[in-house]
N, CA, C and O of each residue as an XYZ file, in Angstrom:
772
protein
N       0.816     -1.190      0.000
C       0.000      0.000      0.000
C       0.860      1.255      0.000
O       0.362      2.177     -0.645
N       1.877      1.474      0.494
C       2.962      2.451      0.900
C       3.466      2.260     -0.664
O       2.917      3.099     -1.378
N       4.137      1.606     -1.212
C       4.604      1.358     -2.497
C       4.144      1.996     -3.307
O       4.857      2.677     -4.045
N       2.671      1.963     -3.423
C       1.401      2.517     -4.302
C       1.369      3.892     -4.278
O       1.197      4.641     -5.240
N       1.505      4.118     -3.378
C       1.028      5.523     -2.414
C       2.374      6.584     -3.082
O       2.245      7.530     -3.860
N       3.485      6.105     -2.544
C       4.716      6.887     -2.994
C       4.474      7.030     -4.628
O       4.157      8.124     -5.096
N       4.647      5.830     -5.488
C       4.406      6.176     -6.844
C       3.452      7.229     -7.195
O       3.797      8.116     -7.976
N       1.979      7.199     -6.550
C       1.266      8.158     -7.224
C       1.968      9.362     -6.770
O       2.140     10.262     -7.592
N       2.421      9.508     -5.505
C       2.477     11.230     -4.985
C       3.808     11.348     -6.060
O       4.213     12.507     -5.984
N       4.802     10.403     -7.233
C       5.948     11.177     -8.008
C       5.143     10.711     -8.845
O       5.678      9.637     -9.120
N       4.182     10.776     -9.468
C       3.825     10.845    -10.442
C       3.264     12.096    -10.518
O       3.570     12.866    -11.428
N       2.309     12.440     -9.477
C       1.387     13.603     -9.578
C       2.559     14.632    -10.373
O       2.301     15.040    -11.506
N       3.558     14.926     -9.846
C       4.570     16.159    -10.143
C       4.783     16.338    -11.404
O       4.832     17.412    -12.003
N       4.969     14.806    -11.998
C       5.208     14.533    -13.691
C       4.259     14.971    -14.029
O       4.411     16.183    -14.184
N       2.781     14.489    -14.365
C       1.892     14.717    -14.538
C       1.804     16.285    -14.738
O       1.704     16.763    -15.868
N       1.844     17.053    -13.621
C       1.609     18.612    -13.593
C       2.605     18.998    -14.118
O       2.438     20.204    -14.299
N       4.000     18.567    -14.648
C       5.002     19.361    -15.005
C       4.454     18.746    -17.085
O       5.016     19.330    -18.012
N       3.912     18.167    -17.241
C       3.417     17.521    -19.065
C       2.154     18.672    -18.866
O       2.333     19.445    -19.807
N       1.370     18.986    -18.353
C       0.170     19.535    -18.762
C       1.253     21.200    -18.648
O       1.473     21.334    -19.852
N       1.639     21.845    -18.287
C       2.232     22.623    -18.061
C       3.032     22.973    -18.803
O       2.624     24.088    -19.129
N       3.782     22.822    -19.238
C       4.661     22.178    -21.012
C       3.427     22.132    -21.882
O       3.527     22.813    -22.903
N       2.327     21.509    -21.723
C       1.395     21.075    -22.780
C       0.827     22.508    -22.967
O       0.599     22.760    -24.150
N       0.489     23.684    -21.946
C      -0.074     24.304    -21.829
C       0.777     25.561    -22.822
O       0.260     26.423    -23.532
N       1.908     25.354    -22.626
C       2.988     26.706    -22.907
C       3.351     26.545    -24.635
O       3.933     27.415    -25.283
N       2.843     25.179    -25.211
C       3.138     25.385    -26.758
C       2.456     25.694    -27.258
O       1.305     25.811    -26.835
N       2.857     25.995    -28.478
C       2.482     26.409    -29.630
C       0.552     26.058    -30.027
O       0.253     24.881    -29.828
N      -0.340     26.747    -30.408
C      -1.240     26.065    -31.112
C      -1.783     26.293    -32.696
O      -1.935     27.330    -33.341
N      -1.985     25.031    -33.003
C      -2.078     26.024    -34.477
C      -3.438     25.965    -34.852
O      -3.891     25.756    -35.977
N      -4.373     26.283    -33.218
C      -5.645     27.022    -33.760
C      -5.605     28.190    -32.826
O      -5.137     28.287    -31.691
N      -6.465     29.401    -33.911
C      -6.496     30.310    -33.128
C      -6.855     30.953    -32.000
O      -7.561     30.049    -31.554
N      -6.918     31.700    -31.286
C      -6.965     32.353    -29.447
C      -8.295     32.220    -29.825
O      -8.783     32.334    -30.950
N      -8.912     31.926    -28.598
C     -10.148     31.815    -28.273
C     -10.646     32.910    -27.171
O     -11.808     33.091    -26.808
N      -9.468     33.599    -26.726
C      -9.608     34.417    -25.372
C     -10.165     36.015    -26.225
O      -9.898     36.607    -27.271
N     -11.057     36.203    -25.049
C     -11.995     37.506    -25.579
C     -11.209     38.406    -24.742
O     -10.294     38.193    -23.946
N     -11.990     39.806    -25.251
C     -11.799     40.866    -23.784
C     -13.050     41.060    -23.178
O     -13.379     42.235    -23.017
N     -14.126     39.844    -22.659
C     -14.869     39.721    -21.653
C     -14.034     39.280    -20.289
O     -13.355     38.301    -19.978
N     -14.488     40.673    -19.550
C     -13.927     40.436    -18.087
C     -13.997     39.183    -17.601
O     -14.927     38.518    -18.058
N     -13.210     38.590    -16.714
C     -13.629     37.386    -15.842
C     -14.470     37.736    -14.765
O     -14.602     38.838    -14.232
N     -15.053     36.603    -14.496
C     -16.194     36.493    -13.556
C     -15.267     36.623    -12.058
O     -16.070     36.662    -11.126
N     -14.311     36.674    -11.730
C     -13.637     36.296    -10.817
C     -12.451     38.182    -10.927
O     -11.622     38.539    -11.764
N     -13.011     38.917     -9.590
C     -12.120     40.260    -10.015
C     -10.851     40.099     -9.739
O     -10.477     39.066     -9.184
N     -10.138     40.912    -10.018
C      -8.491     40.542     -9.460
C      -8.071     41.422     -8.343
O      -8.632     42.517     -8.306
N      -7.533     41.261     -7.780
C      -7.198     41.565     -5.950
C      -7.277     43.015     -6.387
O      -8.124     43.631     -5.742
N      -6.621     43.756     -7.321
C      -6.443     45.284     -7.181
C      -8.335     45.481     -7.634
O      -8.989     46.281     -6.965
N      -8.861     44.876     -8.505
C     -10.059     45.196     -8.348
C     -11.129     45.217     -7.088
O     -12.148     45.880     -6.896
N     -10.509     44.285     -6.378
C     -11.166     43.401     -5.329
C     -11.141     44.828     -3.922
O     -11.992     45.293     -3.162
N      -9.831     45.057     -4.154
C      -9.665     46.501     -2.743
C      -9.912     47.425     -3.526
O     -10.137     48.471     -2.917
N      -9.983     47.528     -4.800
C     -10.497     49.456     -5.382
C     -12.142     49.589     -4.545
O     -12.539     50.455     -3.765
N     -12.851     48.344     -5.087
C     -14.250     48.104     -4.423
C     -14.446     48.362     -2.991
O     -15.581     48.684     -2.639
N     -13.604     48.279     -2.193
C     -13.478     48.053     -0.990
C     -13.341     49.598     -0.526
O     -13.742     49.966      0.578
N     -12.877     50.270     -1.252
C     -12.357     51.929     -1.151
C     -13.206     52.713     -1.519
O     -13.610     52.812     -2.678
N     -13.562     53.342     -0.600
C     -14.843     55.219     -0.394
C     -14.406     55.554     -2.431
O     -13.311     55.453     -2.983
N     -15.617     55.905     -2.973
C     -15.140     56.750     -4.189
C     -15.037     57.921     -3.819
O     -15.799     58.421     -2.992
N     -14.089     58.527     -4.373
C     -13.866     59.983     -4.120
C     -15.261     60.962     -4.382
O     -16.084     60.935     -5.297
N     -15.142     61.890     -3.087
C     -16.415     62.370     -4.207
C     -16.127     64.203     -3.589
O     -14.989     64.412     -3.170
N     -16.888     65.123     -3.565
C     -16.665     66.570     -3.769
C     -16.450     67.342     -4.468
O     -17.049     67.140     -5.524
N     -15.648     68.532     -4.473
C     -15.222     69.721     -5.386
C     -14.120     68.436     -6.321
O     -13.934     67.252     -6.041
N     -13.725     69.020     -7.129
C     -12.483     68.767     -7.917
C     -11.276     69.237     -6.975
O     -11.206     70.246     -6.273
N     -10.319     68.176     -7.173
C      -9.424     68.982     -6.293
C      -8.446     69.830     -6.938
O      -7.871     69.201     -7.826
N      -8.038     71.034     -6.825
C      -7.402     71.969     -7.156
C      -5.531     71.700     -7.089
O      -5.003     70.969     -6.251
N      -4.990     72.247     -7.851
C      -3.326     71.562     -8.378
C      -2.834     71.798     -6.872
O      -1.943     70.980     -6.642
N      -3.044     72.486     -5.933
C      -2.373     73.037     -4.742
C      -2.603     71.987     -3.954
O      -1.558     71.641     -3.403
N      -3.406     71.414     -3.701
C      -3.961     70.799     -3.266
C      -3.173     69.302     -2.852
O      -3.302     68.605     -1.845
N      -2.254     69.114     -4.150
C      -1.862     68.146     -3.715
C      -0.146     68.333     -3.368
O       0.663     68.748     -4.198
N       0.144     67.985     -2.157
C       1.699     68.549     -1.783
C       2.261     67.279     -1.980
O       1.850     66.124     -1.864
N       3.607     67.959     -2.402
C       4.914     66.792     -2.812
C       5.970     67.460     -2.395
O       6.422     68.429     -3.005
N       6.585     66.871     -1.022
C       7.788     67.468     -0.318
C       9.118     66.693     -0.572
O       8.980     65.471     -0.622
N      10.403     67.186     -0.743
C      11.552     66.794     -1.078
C      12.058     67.733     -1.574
O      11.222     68.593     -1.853
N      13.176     68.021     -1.855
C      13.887     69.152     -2.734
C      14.336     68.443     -3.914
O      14.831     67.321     -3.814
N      14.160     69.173     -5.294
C      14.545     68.948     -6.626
C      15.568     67.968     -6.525
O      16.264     68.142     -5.525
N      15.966     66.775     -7.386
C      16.953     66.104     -7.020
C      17.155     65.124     -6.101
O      18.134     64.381     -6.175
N      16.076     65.012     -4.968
C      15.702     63.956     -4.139
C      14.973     63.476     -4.345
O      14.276     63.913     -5.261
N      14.663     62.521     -3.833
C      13.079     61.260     -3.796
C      12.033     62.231     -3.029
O      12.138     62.711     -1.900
N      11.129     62.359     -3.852
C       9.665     63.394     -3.253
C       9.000     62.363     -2.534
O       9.245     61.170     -2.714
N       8.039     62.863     -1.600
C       6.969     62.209     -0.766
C       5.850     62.894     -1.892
O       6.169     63.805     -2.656
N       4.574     62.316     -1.844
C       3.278     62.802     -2.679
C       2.639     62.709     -1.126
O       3.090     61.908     -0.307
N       1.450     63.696     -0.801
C       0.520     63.683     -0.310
C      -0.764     64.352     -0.708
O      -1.065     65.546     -0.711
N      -1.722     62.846     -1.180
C      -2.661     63.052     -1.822
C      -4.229     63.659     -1.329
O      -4.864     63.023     -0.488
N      -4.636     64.594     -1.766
C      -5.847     65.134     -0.914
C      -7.030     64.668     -0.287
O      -7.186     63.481     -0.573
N      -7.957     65.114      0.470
C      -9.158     64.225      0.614
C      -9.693     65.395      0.656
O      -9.129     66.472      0.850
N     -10.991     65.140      0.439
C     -12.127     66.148      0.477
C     -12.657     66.437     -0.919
O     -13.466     67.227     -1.406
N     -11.762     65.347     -1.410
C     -12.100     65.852     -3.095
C     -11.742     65.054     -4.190
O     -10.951     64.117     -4.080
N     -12.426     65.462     -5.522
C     -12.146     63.752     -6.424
C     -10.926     64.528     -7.181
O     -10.759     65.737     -7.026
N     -10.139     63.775     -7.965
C      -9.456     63.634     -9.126
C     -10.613     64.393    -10.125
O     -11.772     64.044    -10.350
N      -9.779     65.679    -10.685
C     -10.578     66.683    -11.748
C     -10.250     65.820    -13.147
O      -9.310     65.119    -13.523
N     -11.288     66.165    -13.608
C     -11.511     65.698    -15.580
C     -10.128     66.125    -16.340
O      -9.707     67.281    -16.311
N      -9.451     65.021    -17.044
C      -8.537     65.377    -17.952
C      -7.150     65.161    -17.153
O      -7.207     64.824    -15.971
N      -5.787     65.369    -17.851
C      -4.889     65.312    -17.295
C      -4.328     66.658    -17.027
O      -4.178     67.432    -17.973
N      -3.930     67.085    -15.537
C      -3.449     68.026    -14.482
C      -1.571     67.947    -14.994
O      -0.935     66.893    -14.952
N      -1.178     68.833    -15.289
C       0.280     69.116    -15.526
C       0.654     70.454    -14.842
O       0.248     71.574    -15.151
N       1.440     70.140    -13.929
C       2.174     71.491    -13.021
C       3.533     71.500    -12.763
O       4.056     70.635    -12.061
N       4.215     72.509    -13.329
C       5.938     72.337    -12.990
C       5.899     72.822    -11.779
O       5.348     73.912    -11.628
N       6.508     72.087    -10.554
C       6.881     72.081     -9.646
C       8.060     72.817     -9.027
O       7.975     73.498     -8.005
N       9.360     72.586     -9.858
C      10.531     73.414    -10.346
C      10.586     73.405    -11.541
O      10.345     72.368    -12.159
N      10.951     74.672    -12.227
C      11.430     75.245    -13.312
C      12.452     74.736    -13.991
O      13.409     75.484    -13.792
N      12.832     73.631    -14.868
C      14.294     73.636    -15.242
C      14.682     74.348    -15.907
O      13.979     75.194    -16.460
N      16.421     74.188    -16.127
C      16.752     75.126    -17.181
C      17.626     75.053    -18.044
O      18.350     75.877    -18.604
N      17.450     73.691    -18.114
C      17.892     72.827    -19.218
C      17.562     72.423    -20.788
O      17.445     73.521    -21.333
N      17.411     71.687    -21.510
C      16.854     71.263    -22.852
C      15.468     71.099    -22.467
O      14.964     70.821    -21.379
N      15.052     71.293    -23.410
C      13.139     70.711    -22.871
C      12.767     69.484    -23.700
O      13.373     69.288    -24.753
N      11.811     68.642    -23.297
C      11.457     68.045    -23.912
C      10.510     68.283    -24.740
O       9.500     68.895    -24.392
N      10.687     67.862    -25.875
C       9.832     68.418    -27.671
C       9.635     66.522    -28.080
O      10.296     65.504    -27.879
N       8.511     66.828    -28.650
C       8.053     65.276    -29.509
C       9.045     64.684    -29.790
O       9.853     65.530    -30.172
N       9.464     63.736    -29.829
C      10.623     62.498    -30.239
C      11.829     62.775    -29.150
O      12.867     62.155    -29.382
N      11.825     63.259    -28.495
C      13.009     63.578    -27.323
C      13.042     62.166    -26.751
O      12.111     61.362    -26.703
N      14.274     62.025    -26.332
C      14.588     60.865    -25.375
C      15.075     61.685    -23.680
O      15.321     62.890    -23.630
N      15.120     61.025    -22.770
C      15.170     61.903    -21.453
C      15.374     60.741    -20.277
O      14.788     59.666    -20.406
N      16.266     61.009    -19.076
C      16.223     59.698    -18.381
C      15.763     60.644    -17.007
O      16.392     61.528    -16.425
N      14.531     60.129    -16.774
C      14.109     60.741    -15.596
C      13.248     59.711    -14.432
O      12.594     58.684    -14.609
N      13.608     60.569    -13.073
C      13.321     59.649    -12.035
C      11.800     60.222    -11.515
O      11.277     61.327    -11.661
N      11.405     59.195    -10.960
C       9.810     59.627    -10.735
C       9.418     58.444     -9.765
O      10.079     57.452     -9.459
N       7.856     58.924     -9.274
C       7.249     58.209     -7.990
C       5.746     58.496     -8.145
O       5.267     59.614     -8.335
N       5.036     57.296     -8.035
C       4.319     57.051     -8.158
C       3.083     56.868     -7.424
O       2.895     55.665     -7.601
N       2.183     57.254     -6.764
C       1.151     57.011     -5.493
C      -0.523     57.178     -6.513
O      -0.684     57.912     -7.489
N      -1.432     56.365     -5.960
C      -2.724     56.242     -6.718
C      -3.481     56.855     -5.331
O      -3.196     56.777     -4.136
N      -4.732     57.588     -6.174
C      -5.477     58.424     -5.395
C      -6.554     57.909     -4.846
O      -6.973     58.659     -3.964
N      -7.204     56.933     -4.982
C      -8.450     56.099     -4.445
C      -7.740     55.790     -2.424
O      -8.166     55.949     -1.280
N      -6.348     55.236     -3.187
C      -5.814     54.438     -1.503
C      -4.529     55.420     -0.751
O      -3.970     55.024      0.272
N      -4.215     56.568     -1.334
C      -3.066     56.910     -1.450
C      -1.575     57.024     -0.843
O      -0.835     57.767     -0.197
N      -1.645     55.753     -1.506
C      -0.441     54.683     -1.503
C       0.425     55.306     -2.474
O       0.042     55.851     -3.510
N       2.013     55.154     -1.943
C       2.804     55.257     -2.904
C       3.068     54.071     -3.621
O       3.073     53.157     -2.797
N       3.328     53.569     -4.947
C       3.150     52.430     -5.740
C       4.473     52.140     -6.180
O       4.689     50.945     -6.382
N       5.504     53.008     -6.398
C       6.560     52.701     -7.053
C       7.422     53.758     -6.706
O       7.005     54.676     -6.000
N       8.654     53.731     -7.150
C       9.623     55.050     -7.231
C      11.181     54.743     -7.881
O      12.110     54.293     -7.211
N      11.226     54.952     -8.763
C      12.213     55.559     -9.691
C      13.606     54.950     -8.829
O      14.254     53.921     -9.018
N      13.755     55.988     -7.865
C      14.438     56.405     -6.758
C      14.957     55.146     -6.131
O      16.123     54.970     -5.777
N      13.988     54.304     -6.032
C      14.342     53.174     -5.111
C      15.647     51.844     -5.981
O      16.439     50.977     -5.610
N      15.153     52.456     -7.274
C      15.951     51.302     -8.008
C      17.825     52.281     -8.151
O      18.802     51.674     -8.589
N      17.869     53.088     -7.899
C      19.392     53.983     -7.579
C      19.414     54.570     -9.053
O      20.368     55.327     -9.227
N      18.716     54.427     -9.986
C      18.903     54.914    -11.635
C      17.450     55.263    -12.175
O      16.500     54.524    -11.912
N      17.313     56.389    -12.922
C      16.520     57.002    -13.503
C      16.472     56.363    -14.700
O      17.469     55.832    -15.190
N      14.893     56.368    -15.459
C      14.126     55.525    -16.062
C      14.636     56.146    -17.786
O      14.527     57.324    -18.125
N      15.085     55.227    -18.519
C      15.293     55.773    -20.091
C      14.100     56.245    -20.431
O      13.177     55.798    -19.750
N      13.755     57.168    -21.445
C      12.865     57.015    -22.335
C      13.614     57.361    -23.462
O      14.790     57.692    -23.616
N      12.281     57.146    -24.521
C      12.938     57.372    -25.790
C      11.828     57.923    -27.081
O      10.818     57.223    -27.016
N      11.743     58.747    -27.986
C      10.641     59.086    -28.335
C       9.014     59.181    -27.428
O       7.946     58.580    -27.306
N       9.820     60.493    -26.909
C       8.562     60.768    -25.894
C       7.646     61.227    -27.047
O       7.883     61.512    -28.221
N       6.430     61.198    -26.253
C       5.071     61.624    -27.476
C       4.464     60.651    -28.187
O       3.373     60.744    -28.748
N       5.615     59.150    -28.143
C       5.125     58.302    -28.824
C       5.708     57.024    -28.185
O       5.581     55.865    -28.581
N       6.424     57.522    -27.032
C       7.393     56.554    -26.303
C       5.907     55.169    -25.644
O       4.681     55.187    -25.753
N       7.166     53.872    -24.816
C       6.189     52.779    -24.324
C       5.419     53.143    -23.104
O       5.381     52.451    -22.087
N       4.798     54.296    -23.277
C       4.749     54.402    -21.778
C       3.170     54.922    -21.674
O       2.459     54.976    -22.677
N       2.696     55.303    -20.328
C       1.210     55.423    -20.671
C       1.116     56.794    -21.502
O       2.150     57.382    -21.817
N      -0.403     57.386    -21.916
C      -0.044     58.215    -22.692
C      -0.472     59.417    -21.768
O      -0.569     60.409    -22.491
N      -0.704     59.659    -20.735
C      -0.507     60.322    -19.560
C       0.791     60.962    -19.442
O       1.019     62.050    -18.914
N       1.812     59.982    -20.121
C       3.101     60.598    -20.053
C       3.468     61.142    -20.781
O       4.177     62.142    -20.672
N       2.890     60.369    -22.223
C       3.593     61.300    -23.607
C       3.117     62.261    -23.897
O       3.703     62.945    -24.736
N       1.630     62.813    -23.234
C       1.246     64.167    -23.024
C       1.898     64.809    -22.237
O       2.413     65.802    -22.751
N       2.152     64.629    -20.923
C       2.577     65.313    -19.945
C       3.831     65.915    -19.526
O       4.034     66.948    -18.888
N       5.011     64.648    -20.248
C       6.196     65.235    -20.128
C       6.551     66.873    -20.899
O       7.250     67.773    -20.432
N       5.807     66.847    -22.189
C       5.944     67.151    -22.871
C       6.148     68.975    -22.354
O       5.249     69.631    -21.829
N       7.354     69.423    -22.630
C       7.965     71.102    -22.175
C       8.407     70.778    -20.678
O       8.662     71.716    -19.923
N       8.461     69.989    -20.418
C       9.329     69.853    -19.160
C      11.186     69.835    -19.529
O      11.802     69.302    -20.452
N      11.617     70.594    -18.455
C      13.200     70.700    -18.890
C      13.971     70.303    -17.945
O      13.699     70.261    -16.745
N      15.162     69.939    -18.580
C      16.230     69.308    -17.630
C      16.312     69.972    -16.245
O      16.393     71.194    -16.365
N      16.316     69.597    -15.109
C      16.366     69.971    -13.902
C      15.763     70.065    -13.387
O      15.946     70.073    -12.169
N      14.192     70.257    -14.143
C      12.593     70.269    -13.702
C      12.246     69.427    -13.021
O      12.776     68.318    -13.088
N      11.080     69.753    -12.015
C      10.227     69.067    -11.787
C       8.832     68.991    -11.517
O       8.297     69.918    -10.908
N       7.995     67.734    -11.998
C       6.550     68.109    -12.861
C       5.660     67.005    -12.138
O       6.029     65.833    -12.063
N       4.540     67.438    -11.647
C       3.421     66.998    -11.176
C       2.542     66.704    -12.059
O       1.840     67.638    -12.448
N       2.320     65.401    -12.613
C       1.270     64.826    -13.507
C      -0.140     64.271    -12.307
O       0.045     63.710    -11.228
N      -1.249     64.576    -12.808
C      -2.463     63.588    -12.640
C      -3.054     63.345    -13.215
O      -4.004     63.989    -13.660
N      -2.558     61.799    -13.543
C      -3.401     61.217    -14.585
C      -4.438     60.411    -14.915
O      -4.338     59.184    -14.919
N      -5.432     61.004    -15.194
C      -6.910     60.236    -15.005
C      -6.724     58.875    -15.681
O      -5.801     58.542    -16.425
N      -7.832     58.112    -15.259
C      -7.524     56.531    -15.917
C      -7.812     56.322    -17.130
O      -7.643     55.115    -17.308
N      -8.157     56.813    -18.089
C      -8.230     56.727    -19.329
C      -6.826     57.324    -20.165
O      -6.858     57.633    -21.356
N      -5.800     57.405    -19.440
C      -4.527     58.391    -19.824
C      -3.524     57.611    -19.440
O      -2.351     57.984    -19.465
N      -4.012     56.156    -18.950
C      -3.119     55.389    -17.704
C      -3.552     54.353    -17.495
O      -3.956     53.920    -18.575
N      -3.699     53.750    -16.830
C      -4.277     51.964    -17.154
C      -5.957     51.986    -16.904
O      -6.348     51.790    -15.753
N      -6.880     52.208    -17.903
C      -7.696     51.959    -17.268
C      -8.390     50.556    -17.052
O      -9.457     50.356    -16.472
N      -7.596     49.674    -17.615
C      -8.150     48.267    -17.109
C      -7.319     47.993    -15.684
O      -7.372     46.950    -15.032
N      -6.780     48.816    -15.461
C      -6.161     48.464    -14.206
C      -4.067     48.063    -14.505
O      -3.576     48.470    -15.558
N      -3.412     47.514    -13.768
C      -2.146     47.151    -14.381
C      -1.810     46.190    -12.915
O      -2.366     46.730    -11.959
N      -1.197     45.163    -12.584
C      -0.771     45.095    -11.318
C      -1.391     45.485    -10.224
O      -2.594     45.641    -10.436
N      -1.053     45.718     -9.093
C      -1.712     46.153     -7.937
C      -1.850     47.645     -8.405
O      -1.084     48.393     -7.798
N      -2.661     48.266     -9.358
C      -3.801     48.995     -9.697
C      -4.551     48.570    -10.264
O      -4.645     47.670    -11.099
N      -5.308     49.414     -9.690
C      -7.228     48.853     -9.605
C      -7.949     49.222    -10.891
O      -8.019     50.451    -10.884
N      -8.462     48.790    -11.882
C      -9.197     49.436    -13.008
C      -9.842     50.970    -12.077
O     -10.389     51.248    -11.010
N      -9.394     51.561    -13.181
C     -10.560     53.321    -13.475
C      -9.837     54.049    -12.424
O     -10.479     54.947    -11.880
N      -7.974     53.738    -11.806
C      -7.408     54.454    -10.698
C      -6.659     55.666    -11.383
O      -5.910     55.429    -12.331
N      -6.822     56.820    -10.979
C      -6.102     58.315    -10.816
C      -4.729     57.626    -10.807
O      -4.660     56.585    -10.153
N      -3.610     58.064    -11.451
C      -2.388     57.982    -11.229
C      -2.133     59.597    -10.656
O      -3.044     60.400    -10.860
N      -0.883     60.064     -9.936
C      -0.203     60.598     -9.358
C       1.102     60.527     -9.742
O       1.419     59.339     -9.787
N       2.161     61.363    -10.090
C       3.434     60.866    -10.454
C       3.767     62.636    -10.029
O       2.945     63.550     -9.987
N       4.903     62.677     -9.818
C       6.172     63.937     -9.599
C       7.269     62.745    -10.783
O       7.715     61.605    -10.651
N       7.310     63.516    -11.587
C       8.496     63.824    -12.529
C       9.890     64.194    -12.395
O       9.737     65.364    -12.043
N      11.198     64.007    -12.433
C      12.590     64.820    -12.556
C      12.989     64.271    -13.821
O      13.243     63.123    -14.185
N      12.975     65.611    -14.513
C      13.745     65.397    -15.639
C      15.494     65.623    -14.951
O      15.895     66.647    -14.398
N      16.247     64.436    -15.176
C      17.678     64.379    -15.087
C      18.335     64.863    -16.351
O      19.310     65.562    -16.072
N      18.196     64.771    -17.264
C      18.595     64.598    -18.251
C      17.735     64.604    -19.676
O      17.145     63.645    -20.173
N      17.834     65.933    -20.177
C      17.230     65.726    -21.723
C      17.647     65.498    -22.990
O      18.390     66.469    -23.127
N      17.703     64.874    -24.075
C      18.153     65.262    -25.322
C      17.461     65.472    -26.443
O      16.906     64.454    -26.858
N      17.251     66.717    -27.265
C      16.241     67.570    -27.645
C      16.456     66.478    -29.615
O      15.740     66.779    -30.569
C-alpha cells in the first residue's frame, strides 16, 4: 500500500510538469480568449471596491503637496475632500533650465508614483538607484498620460502629472485597480532635444 502511495504522490509532479509544457506550446488554432472580463475580479479590483469613491469639489493643483527638494526622492501627499478633476493636471513644480522636452526627445528621468483612491505610494524611480530611459517621448512605451505630460518639461525640472484613468491603465495594471487616478512627480535628469 505504501509502495502505491509513494508512486502516485511522483507521479502527480510529472503529470503537472506535461500539462504545463502542454499548456505553454504552440497552437495552431487560433486564441479563443476575448476581452470579456472574468467572472472572478483581481485583488487590485477586489480593494479598489473596498475603497470610499472619491467624491466633492475637484481637487485643485495646490492641493496636492509633494515634499523633497529637486533632485531627491519626493513624498506625494494626496488630498481628501475631493475627487481627481476631468482630464490630465500638468504642473511644474521646479522650473528647469535645461533642454526641454519636444516630440521624439529621449530623457532619463526619475519619478514616484502614489494612486489616489488608496493613497499609496506604488513605485519610485528612486528606489531602483537609476533614472528611467525614455525614448521618443510623445510616442514613447509608456502610458499616454506621459507622452502628453512630459511634454515642455526641462532638464532639472520638476513636474506633477495627474493622470486620469483613461490616460493610464484603465483596465487596471498590477496592484492597480481598473478606473485608478495615477499621481506621479516627474525629474527630468537629463534631456536630449
Amino acid at each position: 500500500m505504501r509502495t502505491v502511495g509513494r508512486t502516485a504522490l511522483a507521479l502527480v509532479p510529472l503529470l503537472s510538469a506535461g500539462l504545463a509544457l502542454t499548456a505553454c506550446t504552440a497552437s495552431d488554432r487560433p486564441s479563443t480568449k476575448t476581452n470579456t472580463p472574468s467572472a472572478t475580479p483581481t485583488a487590485a479590483a477586489s480593494e479598489a471596491q473596498s475603497l470610499p469613491t472619491p467624491s466633492g469639489p475637484p481637487c485643485e493643483p495646490a492641493q496636492y503637496q509633494v515634499t523633497g527638494a529637486a533632485g531627491a526622492k519626493p513624498a506625494i501627499t494626496v488630498p481628501t475632500g475631493c475627487k481627481p478633476q476631468d482630464g490630465l493636471l500638468v504642473k511644474d513644480l521646479t522650473e528647469g533650465t535645461g533642454a526641454e522636452i519636444k516630440q521624439g526627445s529621449a530623457a532619463e528621468v526619475h519619478y514616484v508614483l502614489a494612486t489616489f483612491r488608496d493613497r499609496k505610494t506604488r513605485e519610485a524611480s528612486w528606489d531602483a538607484g537609476k533614472p528611467l530611459e525614455l525614448e521618443n517621448i510623445g510616442q514613447a512605451r509608456v502610458i499616454q498620460g506621459w507622452n502628453e505630460g512630459l511634454i515642455g518639461l526641462k532638464e532639472g525640472g520638476r513636474r506633477l502629472l495627474v493622470v486620469p484613468p483613461d490616460k493610464g491603465y484603465p483596465d487596471g495594471k498590477g496592484s492597480i485597480a481598473p478606473g485608478e487616478t495615477l499621481i506621479f512627480v516627474v525629474d527630468a535628469v537629463k534631456v536630449q532635444s
